[in-house]
C-alpha positions as CSV (number, residue, x, y, z in Angstrom):
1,X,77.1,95.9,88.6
2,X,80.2,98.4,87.9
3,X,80.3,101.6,86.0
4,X,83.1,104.1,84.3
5,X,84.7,104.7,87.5
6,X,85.8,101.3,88.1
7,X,89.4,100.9,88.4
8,X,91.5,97.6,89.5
9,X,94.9,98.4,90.6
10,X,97.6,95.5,90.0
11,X,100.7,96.3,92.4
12,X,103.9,95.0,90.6
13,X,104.8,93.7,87.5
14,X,106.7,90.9,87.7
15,X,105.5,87.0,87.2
16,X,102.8,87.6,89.7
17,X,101.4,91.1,88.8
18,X,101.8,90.9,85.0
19,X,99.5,87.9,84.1
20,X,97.1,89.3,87.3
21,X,96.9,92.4,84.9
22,X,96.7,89.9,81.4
23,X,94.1,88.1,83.4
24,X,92.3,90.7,84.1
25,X,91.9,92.2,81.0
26,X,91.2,88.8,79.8
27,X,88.1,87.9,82.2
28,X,87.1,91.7,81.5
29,X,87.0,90.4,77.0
30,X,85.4,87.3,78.3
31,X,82.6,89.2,80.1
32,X,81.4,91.4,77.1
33,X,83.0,94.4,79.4
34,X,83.9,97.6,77.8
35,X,87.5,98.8,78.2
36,X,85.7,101.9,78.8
37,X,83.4,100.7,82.1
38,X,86.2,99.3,84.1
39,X,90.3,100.7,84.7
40,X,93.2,97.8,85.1
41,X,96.3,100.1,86.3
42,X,99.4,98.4,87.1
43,X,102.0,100.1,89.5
44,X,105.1,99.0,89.6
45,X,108.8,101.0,90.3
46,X,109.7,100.2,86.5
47,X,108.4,100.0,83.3
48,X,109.7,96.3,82.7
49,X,108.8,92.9,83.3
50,X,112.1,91.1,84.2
51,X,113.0,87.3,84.1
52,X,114.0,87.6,87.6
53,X,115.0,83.9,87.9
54,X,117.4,84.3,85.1
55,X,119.1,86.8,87.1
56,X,122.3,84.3,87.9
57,X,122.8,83.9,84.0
58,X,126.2,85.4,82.7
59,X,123.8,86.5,80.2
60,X,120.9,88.4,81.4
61,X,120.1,90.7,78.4
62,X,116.9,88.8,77.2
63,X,115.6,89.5,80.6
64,X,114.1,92.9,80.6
65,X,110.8,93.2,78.8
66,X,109.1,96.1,78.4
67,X,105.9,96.2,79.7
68,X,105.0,98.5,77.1
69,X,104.9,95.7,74.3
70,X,102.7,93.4,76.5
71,X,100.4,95.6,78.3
72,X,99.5,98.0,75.8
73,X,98.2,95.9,73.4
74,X,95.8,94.3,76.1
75,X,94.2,98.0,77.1
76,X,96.5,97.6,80.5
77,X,97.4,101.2,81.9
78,X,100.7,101.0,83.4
79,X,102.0,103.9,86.2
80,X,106.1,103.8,87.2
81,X,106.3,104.9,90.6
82,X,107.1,103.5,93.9
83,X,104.3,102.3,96.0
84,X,104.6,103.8,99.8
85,X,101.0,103.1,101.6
86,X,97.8,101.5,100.2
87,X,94.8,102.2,103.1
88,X,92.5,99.2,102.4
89,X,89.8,101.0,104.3
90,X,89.7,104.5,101.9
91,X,90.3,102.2,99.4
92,X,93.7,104.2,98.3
93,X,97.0,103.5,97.1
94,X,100.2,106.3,97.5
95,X,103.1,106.7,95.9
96,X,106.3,108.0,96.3
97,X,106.2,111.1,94.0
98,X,102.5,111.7,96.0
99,X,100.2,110.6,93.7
100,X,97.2,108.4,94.7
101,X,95.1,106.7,92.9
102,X,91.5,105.1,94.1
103,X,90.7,101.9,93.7
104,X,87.8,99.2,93.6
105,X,89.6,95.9,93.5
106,X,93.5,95.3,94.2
107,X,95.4,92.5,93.4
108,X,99.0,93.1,95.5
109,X,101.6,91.2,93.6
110,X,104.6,93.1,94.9
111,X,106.9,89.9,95.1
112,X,109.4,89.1,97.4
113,X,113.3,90.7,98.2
114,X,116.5,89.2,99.6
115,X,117.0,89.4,103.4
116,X,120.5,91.7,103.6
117,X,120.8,90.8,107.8
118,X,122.7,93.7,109.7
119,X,125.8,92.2,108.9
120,X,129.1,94.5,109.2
121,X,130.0,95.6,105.8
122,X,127.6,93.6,104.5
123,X,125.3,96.8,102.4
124,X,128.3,98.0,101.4
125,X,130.6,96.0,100.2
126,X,127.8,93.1,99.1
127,X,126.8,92.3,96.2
128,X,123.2,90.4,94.9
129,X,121.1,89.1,92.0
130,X,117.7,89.9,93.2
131,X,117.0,92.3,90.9
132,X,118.2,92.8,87.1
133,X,119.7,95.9,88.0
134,X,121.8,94.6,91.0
135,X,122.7,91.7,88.5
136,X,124.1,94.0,86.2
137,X,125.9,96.0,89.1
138,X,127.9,92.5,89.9
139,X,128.6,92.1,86.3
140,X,130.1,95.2,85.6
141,X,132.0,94.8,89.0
142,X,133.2,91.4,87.7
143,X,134.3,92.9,84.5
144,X,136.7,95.8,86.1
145,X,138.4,92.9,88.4
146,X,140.8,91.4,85.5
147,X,142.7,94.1,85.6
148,X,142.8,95.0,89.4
149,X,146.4,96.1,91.2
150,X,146.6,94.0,94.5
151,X,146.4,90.6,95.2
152,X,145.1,88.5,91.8
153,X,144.3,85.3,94.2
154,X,141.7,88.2,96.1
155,X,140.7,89.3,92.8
156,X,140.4,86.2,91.0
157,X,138.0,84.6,94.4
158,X,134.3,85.2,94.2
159,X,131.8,84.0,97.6
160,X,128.2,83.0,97.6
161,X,126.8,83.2,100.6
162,X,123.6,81.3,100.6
163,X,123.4,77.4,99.4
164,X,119.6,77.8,98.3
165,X,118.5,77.5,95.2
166,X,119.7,80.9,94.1
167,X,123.3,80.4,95.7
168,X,123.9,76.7,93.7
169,X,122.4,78.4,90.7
170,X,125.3,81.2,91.1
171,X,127.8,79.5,92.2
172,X,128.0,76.8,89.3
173,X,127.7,79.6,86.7
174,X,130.6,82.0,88.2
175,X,133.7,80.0,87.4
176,X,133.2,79.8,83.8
177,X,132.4,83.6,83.9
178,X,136.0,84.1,86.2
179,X,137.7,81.9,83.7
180,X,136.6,84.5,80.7
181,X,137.7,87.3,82.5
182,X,141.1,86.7,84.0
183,X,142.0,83.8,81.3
184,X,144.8,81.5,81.9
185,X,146.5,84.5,84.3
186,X,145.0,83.4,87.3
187,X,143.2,80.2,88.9
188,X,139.6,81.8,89.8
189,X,138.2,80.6,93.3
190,X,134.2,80.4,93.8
191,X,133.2,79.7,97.4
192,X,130.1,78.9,98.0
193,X,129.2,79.4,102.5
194,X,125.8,78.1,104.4
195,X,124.7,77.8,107.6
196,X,123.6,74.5,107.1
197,X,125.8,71.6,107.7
198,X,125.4,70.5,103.9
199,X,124.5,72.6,100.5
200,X,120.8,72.3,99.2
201,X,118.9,72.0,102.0
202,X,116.0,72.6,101.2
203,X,116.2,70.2,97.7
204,X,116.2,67.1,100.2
205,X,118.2,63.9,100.3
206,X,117.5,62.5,96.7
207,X,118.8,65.6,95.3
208,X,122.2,66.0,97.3
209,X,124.3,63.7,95.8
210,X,123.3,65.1,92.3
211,X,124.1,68.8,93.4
212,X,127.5,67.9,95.3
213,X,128.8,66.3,92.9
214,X,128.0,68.7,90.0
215,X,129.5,71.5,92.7
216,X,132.6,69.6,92.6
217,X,133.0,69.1,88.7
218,X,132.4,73.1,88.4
219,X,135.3,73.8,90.8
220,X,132.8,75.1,93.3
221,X,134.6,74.6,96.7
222,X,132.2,75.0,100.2
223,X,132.1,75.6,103.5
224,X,129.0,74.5,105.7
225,X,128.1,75.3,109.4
226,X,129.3,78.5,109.4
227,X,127.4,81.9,109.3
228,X,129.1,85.1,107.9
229,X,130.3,87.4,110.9
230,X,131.4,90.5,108.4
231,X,132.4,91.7,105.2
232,X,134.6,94.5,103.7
233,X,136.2,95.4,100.9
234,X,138.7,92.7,100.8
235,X,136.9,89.7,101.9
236,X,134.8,88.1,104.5
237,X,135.1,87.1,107.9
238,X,133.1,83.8,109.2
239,X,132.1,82.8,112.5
240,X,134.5,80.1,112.9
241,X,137.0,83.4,112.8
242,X,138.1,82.2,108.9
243,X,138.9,84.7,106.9
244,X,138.3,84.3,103.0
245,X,140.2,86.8,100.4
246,X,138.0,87.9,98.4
247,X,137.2,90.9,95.9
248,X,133.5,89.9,95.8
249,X,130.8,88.7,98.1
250,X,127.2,87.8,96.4
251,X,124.3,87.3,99.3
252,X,121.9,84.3,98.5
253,X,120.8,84.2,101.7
254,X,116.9,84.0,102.1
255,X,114.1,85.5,101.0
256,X,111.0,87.5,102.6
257,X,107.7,89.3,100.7
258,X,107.6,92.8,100.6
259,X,107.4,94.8,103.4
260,X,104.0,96.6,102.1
261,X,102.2,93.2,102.9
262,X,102.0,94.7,106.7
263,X,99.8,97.9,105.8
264,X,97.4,95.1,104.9
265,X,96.6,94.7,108.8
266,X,96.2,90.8,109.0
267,X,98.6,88.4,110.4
268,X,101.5,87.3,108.0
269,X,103.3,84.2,108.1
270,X,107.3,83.6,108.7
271,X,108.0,85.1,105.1
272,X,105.9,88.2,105.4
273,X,103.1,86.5,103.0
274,X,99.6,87.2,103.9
275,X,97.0,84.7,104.2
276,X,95.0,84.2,101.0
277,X,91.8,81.3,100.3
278,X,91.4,79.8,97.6
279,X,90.6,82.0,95.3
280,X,93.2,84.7,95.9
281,X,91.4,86.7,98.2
282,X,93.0,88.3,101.1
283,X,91.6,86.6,104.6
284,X,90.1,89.2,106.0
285,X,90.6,92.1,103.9
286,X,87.4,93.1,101.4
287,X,88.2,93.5,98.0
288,X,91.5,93.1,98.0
289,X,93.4,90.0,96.8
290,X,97.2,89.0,97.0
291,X,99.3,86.5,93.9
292,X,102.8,85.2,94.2
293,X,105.8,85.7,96.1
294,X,103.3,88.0,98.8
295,X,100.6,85.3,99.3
296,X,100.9,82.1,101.5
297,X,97.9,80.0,98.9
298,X,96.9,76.5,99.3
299,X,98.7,74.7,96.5
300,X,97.1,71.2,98.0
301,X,95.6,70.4,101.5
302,X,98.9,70.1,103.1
303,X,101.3,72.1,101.3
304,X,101.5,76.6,101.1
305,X,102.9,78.1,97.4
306,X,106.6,78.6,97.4
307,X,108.1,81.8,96.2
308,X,108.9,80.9,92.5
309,X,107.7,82.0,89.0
310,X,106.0,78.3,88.8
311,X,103.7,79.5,91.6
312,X,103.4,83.0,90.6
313,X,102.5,82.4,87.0
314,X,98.9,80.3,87.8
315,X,98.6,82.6,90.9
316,X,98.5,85.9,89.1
317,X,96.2,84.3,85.8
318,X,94.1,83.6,88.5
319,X,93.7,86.5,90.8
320,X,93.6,88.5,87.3
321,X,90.5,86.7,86.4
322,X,89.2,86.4,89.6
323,X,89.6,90.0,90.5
324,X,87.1,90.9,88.1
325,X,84.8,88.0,87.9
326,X,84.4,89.5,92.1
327,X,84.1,93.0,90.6
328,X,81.4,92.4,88.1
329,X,79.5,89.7,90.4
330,X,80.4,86.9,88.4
331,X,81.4,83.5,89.9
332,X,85.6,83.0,91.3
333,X,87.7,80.1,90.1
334,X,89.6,77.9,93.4
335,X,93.2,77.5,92.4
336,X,94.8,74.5,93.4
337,X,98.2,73.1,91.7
338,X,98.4,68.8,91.9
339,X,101.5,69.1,90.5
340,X,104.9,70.2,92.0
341,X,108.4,70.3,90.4
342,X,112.0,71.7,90.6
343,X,114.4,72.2,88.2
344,X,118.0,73.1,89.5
345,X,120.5,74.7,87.0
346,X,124.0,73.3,87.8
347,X,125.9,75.2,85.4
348,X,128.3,73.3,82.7
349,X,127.1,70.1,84.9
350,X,123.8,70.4,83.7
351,X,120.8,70.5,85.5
352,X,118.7,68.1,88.3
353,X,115.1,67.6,87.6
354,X,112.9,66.8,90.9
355,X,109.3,65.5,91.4
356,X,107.1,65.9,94.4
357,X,107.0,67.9,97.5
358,X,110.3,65.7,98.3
359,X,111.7,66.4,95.3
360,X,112.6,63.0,94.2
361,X,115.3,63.2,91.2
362,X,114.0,61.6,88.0
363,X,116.6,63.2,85.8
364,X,119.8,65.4,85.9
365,X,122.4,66.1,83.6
366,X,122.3,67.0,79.9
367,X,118.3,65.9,80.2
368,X,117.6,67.9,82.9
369,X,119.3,70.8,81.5
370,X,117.4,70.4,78.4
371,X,114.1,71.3,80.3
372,X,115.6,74.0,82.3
373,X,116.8,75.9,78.7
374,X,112.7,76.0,77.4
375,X,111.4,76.8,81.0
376,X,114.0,79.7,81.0
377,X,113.7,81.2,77.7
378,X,110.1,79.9,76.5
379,X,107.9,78.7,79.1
380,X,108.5,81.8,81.8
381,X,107.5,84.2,78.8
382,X,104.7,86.0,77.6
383,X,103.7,86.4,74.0
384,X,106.5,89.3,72.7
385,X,104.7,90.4,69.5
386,X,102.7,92.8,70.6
387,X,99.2,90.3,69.7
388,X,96.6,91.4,71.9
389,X,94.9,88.0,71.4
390,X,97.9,85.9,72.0
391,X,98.3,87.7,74.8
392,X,95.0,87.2,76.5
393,X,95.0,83.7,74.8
394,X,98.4,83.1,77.2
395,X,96.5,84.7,80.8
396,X,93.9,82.1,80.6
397,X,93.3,80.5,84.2
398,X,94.4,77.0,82.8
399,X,97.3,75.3,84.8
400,X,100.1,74.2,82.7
401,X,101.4,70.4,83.1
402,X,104.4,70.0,84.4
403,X,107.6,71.0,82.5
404,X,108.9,67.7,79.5
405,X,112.0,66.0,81.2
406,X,114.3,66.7,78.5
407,X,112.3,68.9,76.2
């Protein structure tokens, strides 16, 4: 049924990949399996798990965990390299540095990256929070701009291009970071720019209202219906020919899976995910299964996962235990998620809760914000005390209920 030169490579380790690799050595202590009989490596290009979704926080230093104080505890192996190829028919991974490493079962959990379009200027003078470390890269940009020679209206004017989820998220928490930096010196100016001809698109019509007005209240100004035609180092052109002043340009703009989801060989949807049943598998690809921001999964019979850490979480517990329940013969568990929420920071206006595939708003405000503090610093974590039981305990394949309004 498997032997000592069993291995089950996890690719990436963030919400996705890490409880795939928990889950995994979960199922493997569930089954009576000898750490010895079968290897769970996880590759990933650092040796962190990081709160990604925190990444538009003024405050971002909770967010990087190492994965040494969560994976070694459970028996996990972890490898910090870049992954380059992964042959699905030799059954091989590559990295980077030239290393490969063999495997028997893979769960890809490589997650998803910002679309930067070829815009002029754009990768040079842009800046993003996809990543802790291009978080910290706008921080520490923010920080030198208080004390900048030139124009201080320029200096003082931030724009978010991108009125998503990540852009509104940004956006409400910039001024209050502005306002710290340049003090009472100089009026800061955050712009938040979409394509669309109104902000929050895709948080529907119940949700609007909520979101405008909190934009207003934060001193958030925006500018809809127009796409962004270039950007350089002293602000950023639109296609109406407007030209904004500005010392800094943060791109919200979209999001698509990882590029390594096309070495898989089956077709991929609009976002790059490749097509997974119910129980996490690849469609068409032996042995191989695919969690979170990578996989388009049936969440119910009419709706596909979205990339967030609320589908990425259950996703990876699952494909963790179900990549080794496959390995050692055992029955697979069918994911399916009844339940669907949102919860929108606003910033000093609080928060707006949602319900339902058309996010219908059942709280906002201080109550709203309440339940977006505990998803953000409790419920999106994993056990941090190095337990190996809690730990295993917390990669069950149990879906959560949905978040407390006002917990």
């Amino acid at each position: 049924m498997y032997s000592v030169t069993d291995r089950v490579l996890v690719l990436g380790s963030g919400f996705a990949g890490l409880w795939a690799a928990l889950g995994a050595a979960r199922r493997l202590d569930e089954l009576g399996v000898s750490p010895d009989a079968v290897e769970i490596v996880v590759i990933s290009s650092r040796p962190f798990h990081d709160i990604r979704v925190r990444n538009y926080e003024a405050d971002i230093s909770a967010c990087r965990i190492p994965l040494a104080d969560v994976l070694d505890p459970a028996g996990v192996r972890h490898v910090v390299g870049d992954v380059t190829s992964i042959d699905v028919a030799a059954r091989t991974v590559s990295l980077a540095d030239g290393a490969a490493y063999d495997f028997d079962r893979l769960v890809l959990a490589v997650g998803s990256q910002v679309v930067r379009p070829d815009v002029p200027g754009l990768s040079e003078f842009g800046f993003d929070v996809d990543t802790y470390d291009a978080s910290r890269r706008l921080q520490d940009h923010l920080r030198t701009l208080g004390g900048c020679a030139g124009d201080p209206t320029a200096a003082a004017t931030v724009v978010v291009v991108g009125a998503g989820l990540t852009g509104i998220e940004t956006a409400c928490e910039l001024p209050d970071v502005m306002r710290a930096i340049f003090g009472g010196d100089v009026t800061p100016r955050v712009v938040l720019i979409d394509r669309n001809p109104y902000v929050g698109s895709n948080m529907g019509e119940s949700a609007r209202p909520v979101i405008e007005k909190a934009l207003a209240d934060n001193g958030v100004e925006t500018v809809t219906g127009v796409r962004v035609a270039a950007v350089d180092k002293a602000g950023i052109t639109l296609s109406s020919g407007e030209v904004l002043p500005a010392a800094t340009v943060v791109w919200c703009a979209g999001m698509r899976a990882n590029p390594l989801t096309a070495q898989l060989g089956v077709e991929r949807d609009g976002l790059g995910r490749v097509p997974v049943d119910d129980y996490l598998r690849v469609i068409g690809v032996p042995g191989v299964f695919a969690a979170g921001d990578v996989a388009a999964a049936r969440m119910d019979d009419e709706h596909l996962s979205v990339m967030s850490c609320q589908h990425s979480r259950p996703m990876g517990r699952y494909a963790g235990d179900n990549v080794i329940s496959d390995l050692c013969g055992e029955p697979l568990l069918s994911l399916r998620i009844p339940w669907y929420v949102t919860v929108l920071d606003l910033g000093p206006a609080g928060a707006v809760y949602t319900e339902g595939w058309d996010r219908q708003v059942v709280a906002d405000g201080e109550q709203a914000k309440a339940t977006k503090r505990v998803i953000n610093t409790q419920r999106i974590y994993p056990p941090l005390d190095r337990d190996r039981a809690a730990l295993l305990a917390a990669a069950a394949p149990a879906l959560q209920t949905a978040p407390a309004r006002g917990e």
